[in-house]
N, C-alpha and C positions, 0 to 999 in steps of 0.2 A: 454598415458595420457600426460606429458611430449611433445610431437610433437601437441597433441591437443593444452595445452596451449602456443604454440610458435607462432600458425598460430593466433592463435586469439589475442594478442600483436603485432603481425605484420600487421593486417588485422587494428589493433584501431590508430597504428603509421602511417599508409599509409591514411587512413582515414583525421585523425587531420593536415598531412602535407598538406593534399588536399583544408582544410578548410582555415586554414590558407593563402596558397597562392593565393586561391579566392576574401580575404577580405584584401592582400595588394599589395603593386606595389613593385618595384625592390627597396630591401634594406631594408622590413621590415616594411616600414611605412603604418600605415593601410587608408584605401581613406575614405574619407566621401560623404554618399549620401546628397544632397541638393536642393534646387531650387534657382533660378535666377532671378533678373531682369537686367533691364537694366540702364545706366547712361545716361540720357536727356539733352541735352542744349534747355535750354527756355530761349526765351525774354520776361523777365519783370520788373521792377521795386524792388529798396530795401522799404521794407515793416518797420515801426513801429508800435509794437503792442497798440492798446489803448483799456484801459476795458468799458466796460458796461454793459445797462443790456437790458434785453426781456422787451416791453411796448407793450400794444394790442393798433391796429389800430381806435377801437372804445371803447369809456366807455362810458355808459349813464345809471343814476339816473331817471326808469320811474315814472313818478307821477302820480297822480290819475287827470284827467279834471273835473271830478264832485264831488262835495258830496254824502256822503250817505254810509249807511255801508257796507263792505266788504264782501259780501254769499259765495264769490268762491278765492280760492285760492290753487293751486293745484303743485303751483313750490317749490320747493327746492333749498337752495343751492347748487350749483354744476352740476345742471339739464341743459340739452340742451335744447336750444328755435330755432324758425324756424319762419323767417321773415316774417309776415303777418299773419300765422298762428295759432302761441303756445300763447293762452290765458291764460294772467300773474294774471289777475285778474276779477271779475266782481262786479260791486256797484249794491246795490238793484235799479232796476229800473222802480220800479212798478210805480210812478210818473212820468217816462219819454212815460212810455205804455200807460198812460191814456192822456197825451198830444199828442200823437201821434194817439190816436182811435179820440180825439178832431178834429184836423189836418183834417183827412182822414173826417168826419160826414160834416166840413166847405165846405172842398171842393167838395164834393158832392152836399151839398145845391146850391156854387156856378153856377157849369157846369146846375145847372137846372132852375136858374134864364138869366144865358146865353140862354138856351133856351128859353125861355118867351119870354127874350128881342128878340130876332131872330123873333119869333113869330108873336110879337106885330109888329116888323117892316115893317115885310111883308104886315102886315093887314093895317097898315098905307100904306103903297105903294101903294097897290090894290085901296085904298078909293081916294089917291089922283091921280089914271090914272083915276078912275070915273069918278071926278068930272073936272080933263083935258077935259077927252070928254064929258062930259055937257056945258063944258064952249065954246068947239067948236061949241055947236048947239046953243048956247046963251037958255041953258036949266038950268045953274047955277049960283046962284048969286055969285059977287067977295068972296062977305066975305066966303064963302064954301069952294071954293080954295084956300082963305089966309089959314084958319083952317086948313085945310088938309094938306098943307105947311106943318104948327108949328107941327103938330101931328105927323108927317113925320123928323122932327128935332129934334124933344123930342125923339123919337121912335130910332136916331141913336146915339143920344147922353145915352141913356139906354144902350145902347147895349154895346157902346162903353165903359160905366160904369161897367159892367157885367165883357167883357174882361177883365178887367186890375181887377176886383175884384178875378176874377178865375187866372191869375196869381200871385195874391198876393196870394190865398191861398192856389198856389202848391210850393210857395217857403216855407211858413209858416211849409205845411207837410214837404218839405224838411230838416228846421230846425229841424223839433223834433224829424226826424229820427237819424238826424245828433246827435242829442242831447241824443238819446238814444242807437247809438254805442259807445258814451266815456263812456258808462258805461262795455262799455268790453276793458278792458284794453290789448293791443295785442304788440308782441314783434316786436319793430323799424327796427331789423337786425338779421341774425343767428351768435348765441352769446350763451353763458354761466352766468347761474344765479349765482351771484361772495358774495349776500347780500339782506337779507330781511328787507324790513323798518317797514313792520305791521304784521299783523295777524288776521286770519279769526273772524269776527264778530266785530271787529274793526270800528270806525267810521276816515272817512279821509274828509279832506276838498281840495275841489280842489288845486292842485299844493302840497299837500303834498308827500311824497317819499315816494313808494312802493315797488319796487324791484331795484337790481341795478345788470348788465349786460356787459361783456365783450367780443367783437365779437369774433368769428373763422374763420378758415381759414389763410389769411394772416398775419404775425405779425411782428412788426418793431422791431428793433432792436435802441437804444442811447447812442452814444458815445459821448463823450465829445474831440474833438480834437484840440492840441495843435494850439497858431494863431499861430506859424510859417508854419504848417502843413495844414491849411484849404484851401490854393488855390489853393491845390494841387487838390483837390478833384471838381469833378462838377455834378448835380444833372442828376440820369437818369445813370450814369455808374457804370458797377458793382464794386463788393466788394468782396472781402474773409474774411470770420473770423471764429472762432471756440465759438460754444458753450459748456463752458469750463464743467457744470456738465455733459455731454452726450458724453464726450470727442469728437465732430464731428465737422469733417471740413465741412463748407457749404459756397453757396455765395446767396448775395444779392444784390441791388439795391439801390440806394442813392435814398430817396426819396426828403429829404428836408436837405437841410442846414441850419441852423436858423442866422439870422445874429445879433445874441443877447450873446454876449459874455459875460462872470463870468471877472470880472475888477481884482477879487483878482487870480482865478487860470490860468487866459488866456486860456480858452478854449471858445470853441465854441460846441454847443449841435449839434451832425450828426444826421438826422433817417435815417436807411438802412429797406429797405422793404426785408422781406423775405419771401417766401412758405414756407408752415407749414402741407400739405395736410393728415399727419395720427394725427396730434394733440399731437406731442410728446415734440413742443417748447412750453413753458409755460412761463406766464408772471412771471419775479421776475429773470428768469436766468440769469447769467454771461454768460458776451460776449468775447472777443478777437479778436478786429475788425485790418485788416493786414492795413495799411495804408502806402500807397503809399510816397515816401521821394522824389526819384528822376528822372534821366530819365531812359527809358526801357534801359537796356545791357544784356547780353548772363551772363549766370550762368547754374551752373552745379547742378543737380536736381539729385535724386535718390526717390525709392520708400521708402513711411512710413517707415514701416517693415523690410527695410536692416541697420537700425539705433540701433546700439546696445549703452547703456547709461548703466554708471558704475561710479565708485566715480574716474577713473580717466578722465571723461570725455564721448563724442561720438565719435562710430569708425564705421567703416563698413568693411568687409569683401568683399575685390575683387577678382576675379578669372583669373589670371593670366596664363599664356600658362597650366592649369588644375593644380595649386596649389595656394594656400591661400594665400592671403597678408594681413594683418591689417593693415588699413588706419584712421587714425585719421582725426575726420571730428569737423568742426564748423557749428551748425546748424543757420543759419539766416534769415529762416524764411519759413512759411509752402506755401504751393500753390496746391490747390486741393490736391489731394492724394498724392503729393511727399515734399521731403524739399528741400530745395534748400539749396546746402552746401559748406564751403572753405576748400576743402581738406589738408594736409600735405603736400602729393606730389601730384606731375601731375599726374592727369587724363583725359582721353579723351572720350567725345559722343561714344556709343555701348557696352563699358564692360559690363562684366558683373559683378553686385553685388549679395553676400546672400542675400535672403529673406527668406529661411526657412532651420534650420539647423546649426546657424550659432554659436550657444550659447557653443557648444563642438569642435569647430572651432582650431588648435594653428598653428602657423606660419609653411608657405611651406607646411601643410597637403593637401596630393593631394585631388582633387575633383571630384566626380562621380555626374554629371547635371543629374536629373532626371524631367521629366517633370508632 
């Protein structure tokens, strides 16, 4: 019994000594697994942050074009509409129906007095070759063929009466078709119902506000930028900036500069155009537009994520011939996916920095890269 329990204390200490030396290097100290990136020299510019906010590319207040009361109204606030398509509204349009069956009865009458007239013309043409060739046998007297003439002149001047009355009355029907689709009220652009002006059975008078709509898809962004800072900037070149509730970095396009400055704050209003394709930027958000100060120079960039922030600051974690160095880093400012930072000590393009791992990190602990 005795020799049993000796082997099996021997067998747990040979064990644990095995364990142990697996999970440290020479001296005891235990390695940490991690992951890596790398440290970037990019050229670009020092950035100044300036706030603002999310503004939609279009906002329109539709009205109603006609009188008449309200039969249909089927949108919601909050509801997607689809340009050309999504019926905001409809006015009774039984008075524009019965102007249009009008319309359509006129112009029928007309195309069959253009007939006539066509008719009658002919018949005057016929009468006066007749009486041509009578007049060549001396078988007609003058006045037969002045007649025939006038009746021949009358006969195109009808006709030519008829014409311009049949196109007066297909412009007419076209009016009251015209006149009878502003009774469907239809969406300007693909947009969001943001505001209701009436409600069903409602009476509206033309140019009254019925629904109110803010596009989708692309949406701009307005910064207010400092004037020392506007000429730096020029319309058509991109942008960086963070939309601060979604915490994301994204970029955009200078759409427009306004050249209408605030006298009391010295700025100037920027729009930056941005893509918006799953509908996640919303109007009202806070912005964090990166704004260009000077000329492009080389700085030293690291990834998001190898930035550890603490009440004494930002530091990153480097990996040095496979053990840990804490570097204390100044963050100055973000660019796409990395920050771009002023280290404590020299660093050089290629190290490697933590990105995953780094939070149980202490100085010299060796490092096991894992991929």
């Amino acid at each position: 019994m005795k020799h049993t329990r000796l082997t099996i204390l021997l067998t747990l200490s040979l064990l644990l000594t095995a364990g142990l030396a697996h999970g440290q290097e020479a001296g005891g100290v235990p390695s940490a697994r991690v992951r890596v990136g790398t440290i970037e020299q990019k050229n670009t510019q020092v950035r100044w942050d300036v706030v603002g906010r999310l503004i939609e590319r279009k906002r329109s207040i539709i009205a109603a074009e006609q009188n008449g009361r309200i039969i249909e109204l089927d949108v919601e606030e909050g509801d997607t509409v689809v340009s050309g398509k999504t019926v905001l509204a409809r006015i009774d349009p039984v008075l524009a129906k019965l102007n249009v069956d009008t319309a359509e009865a006129e112009l029928d009458q007309a195309k069959a007095m253009l007939e006539q007239a066509k008719s009658q013309l002919q018949q005057e043409e016929r009468d006066l070759s007749f009486y041509n060739d009578l007049a060549t046998k001396n078988s007609a007297r003058p006045k037969e063929v002045d007649d025939a003439k006038t009746a021949v002149d009358i006969a195109r001047a009808e006709l030519a009466s008829a014409l311009a009355n049949l196109a007066q009355k297909k412009v007419s029907l076209e009016l009251a078709k015209e006149e009878l689709d502003r009774h469907e009220v239809k969406a300007p652009f693909n947009g969001v119902v943001v505001r209701k002006h009436t409600e069903l059975g409602q009476w509206v008078n033309q140019g009254d506000a019925i629904v109110e709509i803010i596009s989708t898809g692309q949406i701009k962004a307005q910064v207010d930028v400092p004037e020392s800072l506007i000429n730096n900037l020029v319309t058509g070149s991109g942008i960086s900036l963070k939309v601060d509730p979604l915490n994301m970095e994204t970029q955009g396009r200078i759409n427009a500069i306004i050249p209408d400055g605030s006298s009391s704050a010295r700025t100037f209003p920027v729009h930056i155009l941005l893509e918006n394709p799953d509908g996640a930027l919303k109007v009202g958000m806070s912005v964090t537009a990166h704004i260009p100060t000077t000329k492009a120079r080389d700085f030293l960039t690291v990834p998001r994520n190898a930035i550890l922030t603490s009440s004494l600051g930002s530091a990153i974690w480097v990996n040095m011939e496979g053990k840990a160095i804490r570097v204390d880093v100044k963050i100055l400012f973000g660019i796409e996916d990395r920050y771009v930072i002023e280290p404590s000590m020299p660093l050089q393009p290629g190290m490697q920095v933590v990105i995953e791992g780094a939070e149980r990190l202490f100085p010299t602990q060796p490092l096991e890269v894992i991929q």
